[in-house]
Biotite code that builds the C-alpha atoms (Angstrom):
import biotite.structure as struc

atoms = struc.array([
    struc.Atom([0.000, 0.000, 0.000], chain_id="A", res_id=1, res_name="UNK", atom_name="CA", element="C"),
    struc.Atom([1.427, 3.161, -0.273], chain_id="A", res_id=2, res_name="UNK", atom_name="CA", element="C"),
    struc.Atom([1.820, 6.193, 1.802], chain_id="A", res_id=3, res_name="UNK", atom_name="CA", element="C"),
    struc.Atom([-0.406, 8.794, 1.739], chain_id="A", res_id=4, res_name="UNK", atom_name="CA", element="C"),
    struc.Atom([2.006, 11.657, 2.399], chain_id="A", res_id=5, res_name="UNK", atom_name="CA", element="C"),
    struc.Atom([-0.295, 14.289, 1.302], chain_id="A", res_id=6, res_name="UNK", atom_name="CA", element="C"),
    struc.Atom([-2.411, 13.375, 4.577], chain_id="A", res_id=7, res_name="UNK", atom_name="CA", element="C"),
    struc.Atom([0.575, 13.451, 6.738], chain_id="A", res_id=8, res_name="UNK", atom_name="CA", element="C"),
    struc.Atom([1.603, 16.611, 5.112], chain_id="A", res_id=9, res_name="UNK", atom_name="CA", element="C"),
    struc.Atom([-1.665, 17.922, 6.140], chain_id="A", res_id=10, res_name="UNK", atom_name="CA", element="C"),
    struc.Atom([-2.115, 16.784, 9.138], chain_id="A", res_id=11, res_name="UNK", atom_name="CA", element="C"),
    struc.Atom([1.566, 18.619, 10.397], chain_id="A", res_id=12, res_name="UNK", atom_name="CA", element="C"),
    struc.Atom([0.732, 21.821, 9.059], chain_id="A", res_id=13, res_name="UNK", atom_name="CA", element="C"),
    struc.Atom([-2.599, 21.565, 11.386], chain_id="A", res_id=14, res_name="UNK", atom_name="CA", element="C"),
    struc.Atom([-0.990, 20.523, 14.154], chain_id="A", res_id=15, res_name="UNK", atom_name="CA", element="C"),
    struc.Atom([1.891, 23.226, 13.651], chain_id="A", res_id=16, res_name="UNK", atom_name="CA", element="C"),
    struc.Atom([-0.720, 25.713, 13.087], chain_id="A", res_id=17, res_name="UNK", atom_name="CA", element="C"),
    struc.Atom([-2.111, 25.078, 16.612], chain_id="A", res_id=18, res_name="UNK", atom_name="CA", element="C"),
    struc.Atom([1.320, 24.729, 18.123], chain_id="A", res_id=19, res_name="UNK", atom_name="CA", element="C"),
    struc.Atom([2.281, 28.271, 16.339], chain_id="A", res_id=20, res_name="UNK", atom_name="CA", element="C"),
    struc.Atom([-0.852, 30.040, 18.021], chain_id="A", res_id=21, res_name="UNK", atom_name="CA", element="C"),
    struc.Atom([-0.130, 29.241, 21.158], chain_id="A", res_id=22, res_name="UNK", atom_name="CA", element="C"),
    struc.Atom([3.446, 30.015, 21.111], chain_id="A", res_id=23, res_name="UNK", atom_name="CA", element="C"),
    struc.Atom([2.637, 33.329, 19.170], chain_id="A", res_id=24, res_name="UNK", atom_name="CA", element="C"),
    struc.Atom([-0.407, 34.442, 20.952], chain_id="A", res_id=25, res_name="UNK", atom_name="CA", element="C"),
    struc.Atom([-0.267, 31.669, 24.213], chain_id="A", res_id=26, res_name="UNK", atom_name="CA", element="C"),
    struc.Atom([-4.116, 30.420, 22.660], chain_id="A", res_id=27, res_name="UNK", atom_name="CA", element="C"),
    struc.Atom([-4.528, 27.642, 24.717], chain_id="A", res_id=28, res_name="UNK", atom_name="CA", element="C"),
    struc.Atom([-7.863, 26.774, 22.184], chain_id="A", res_id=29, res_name="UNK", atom_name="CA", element="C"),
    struc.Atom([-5.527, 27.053, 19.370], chain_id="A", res_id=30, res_name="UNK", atom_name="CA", element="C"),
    struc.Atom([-3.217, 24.380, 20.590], chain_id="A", res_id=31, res_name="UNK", atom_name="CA", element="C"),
    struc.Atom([-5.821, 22.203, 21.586], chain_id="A", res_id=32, res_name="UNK", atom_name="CA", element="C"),
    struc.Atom([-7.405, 22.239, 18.538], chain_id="A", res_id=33, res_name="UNK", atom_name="CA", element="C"),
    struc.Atom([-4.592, 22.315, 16.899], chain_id="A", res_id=34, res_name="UNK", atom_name="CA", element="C"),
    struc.Atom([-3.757, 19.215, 18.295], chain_id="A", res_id=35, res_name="UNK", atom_name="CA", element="C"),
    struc.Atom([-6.966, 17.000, 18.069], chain_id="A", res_id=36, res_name="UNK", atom_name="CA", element="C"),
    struc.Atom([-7.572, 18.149, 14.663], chain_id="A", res_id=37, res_name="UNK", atom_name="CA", element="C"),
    struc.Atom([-4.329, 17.291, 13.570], chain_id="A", res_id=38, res_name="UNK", atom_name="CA", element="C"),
    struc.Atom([-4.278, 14.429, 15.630], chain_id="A", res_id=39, res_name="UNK", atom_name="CA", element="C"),
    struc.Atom([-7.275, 13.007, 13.916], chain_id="A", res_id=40, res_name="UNK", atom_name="CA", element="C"),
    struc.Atom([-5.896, 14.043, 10.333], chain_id="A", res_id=41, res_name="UNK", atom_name="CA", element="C"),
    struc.Atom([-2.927, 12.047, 11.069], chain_id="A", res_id=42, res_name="UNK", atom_name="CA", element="C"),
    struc.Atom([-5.390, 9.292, 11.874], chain_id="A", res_id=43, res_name="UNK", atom_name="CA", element="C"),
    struc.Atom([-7.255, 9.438, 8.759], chain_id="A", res_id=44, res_name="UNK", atom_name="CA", element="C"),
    struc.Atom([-4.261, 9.514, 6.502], chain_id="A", res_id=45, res_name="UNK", atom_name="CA", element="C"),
    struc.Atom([-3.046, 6.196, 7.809], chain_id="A", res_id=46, res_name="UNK", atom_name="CA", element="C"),
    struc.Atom([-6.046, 4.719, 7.705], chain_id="A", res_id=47, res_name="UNK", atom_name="CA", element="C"),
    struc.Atom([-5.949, 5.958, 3.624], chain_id="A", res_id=48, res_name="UNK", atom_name="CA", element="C"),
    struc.Atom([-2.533, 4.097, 3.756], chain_id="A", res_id=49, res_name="UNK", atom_name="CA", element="C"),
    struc.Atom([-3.887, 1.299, 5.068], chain_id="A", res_id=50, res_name="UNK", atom_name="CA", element="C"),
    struc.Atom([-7.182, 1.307, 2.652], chain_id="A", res_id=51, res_name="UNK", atom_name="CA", element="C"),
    struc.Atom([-7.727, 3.568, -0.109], chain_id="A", res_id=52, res_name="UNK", atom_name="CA", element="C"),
    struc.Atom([-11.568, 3.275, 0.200], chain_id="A", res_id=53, res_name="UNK", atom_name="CA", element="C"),
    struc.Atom([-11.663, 4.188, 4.055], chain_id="A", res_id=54, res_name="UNK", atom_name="CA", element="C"),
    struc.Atom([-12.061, 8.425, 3.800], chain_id="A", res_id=55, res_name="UNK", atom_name="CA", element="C"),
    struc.Atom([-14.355, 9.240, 6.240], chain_id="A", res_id=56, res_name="UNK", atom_name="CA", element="C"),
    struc.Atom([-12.470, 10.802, 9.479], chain_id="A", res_id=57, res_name="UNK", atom_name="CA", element="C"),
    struc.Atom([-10.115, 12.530, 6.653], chain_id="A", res_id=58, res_name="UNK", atom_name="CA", element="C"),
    struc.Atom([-12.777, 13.659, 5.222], chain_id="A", res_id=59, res_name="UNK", atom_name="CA", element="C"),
    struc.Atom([-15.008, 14.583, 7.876], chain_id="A", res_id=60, res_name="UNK", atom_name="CA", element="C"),
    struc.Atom([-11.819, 16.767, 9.415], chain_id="A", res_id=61, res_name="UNK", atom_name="CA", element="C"),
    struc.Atom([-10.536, 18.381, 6.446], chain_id="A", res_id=62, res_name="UNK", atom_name="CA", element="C"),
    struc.Atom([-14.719, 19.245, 5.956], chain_id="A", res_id=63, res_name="UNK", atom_name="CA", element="C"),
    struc.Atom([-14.993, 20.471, 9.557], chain_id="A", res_id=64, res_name="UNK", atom_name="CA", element="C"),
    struc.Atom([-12.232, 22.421, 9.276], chain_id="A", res_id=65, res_name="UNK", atom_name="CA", element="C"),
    struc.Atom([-13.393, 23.970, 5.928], chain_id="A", res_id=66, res_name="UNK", atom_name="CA", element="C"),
    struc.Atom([-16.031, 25.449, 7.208], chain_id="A", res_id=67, res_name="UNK", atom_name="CA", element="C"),
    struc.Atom([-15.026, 26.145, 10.892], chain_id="A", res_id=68, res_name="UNK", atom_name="CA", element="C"),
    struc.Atom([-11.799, 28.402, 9.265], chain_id="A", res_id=69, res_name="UNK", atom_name="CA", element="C"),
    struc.Atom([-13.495, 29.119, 6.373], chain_id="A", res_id=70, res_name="UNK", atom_name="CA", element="C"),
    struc.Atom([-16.268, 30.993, 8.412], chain_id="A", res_id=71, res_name="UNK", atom_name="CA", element="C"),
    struc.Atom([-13.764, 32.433, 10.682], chain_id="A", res_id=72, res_name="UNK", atom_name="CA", element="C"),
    struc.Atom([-12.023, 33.865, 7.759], chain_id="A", res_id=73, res_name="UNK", atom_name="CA", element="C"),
    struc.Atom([-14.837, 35.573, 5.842], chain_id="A", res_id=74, res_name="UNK", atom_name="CA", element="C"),
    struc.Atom([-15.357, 37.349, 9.225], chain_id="A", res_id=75, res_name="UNK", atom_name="CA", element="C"),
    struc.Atom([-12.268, 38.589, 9.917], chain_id="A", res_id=76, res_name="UNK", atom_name="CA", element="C"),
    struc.Atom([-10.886, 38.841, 6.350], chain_id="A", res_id=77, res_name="UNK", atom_name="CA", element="C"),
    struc.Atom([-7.882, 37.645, 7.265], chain_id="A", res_id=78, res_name="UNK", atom_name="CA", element="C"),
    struc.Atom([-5.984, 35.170, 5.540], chain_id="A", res_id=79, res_name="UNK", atom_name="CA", element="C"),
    struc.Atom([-3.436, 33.846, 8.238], chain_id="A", res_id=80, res_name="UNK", atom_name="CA", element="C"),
    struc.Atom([-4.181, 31.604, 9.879], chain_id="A", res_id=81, res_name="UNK", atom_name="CA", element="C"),
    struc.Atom([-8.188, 30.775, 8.528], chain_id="A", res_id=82, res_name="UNK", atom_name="CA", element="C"),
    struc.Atom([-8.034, 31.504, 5.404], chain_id="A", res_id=83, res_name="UNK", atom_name="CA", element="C"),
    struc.Atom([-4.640, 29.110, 4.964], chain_id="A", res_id=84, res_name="UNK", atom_name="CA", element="C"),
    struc.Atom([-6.433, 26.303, 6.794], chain_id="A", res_id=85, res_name="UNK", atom_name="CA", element="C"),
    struc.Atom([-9.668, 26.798, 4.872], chain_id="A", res_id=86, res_name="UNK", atom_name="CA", element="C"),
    struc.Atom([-8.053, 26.689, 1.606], chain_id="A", res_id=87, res_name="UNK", atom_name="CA", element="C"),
    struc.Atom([-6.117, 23.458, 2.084], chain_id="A", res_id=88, res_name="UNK", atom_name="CA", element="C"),
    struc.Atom([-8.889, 21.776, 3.803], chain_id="A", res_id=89, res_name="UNK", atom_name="CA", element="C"),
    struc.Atom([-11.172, 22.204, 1.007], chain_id="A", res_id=90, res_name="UNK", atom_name="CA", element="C"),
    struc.Atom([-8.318, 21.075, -1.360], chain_id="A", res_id=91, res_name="UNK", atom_name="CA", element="C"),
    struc.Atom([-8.479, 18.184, 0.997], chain_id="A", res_id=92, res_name="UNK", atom_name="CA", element="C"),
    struc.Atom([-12.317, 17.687, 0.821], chain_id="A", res_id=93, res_name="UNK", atom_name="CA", element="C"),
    struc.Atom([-11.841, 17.659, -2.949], chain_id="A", res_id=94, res_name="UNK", atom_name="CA", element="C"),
    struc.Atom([-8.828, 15.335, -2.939], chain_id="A", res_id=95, res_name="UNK", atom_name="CA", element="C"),
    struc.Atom([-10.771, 12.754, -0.790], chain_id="A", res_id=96, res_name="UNK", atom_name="CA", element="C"),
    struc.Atom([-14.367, 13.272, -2.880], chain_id="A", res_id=97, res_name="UNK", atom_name="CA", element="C"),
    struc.Atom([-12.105, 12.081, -6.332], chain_id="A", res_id=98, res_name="UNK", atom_name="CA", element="C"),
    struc.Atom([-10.617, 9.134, -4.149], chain_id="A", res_id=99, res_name="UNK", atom_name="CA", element="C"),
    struc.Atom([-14.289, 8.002, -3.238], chain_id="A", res_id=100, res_name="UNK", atom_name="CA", element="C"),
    struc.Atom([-15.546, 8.338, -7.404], chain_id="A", res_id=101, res_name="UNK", atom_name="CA", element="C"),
    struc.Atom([-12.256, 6.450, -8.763], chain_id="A", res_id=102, res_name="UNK", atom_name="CA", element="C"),
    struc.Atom([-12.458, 3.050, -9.231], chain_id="A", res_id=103, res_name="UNK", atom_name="CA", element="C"),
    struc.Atom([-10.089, 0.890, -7.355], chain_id="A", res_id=104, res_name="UNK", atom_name="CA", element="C"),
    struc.Atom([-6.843, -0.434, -9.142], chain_id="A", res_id=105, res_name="UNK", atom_name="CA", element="C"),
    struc.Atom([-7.387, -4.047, -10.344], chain_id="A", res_id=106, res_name="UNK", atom_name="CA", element="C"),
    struc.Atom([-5.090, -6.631, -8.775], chain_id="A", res_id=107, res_name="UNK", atom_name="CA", element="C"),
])
């Protein structure tokens, strides 16, 4: 099976992002969601590793996140750090929405 590297990818630069708001502006809410969402991204991008087919916590992270940052950014207008989380979790929801269409490989 291989890696899925762009979920690990992701999941760090959540995690960091949490870690980076709580050094930066000592957010205690920002590392702790920094933490289980990128905790749980983590999780969902080894279960892709694992199984191709099995989406749904990626998915239903990278689509929480979407809209929790994505809301958060069209009310502050500012684009770090929402509007940088928003935009590669919905690149994530759209990532994992083609991997539940495509057919799996043949054997």
């Amino acid at each position: 099976m291989a890696v899925d590297w762009i979920g690990f990818g992701y999941a760090a630069l959540v995690t960091s992002g949490g870690l980076i708001g709580y050094v930066k502006a000592g957010s205690v809410p920002s590392l702790a969601a920094g933490l289980l969402f990128g905790s749980l991204a983590g999780l969902g991008a080894y279960q892709l590793s694992q199984n191709p087919s099995n989406v749904w916590i990626s998915l239903i992270t990278s689509g929480t996140l979407t809209a929790v940052m994505g809301t958060r950014f069209y009310n502050s207008g500012k684009f770090m750090p929402a509007g940088l989380i928003a935009g590669v979790s919905l690149l994530m929801v759209g990532r994992l929405a083609l991997k539940m269409v495509e057919k799996p490989h043949e054997k």
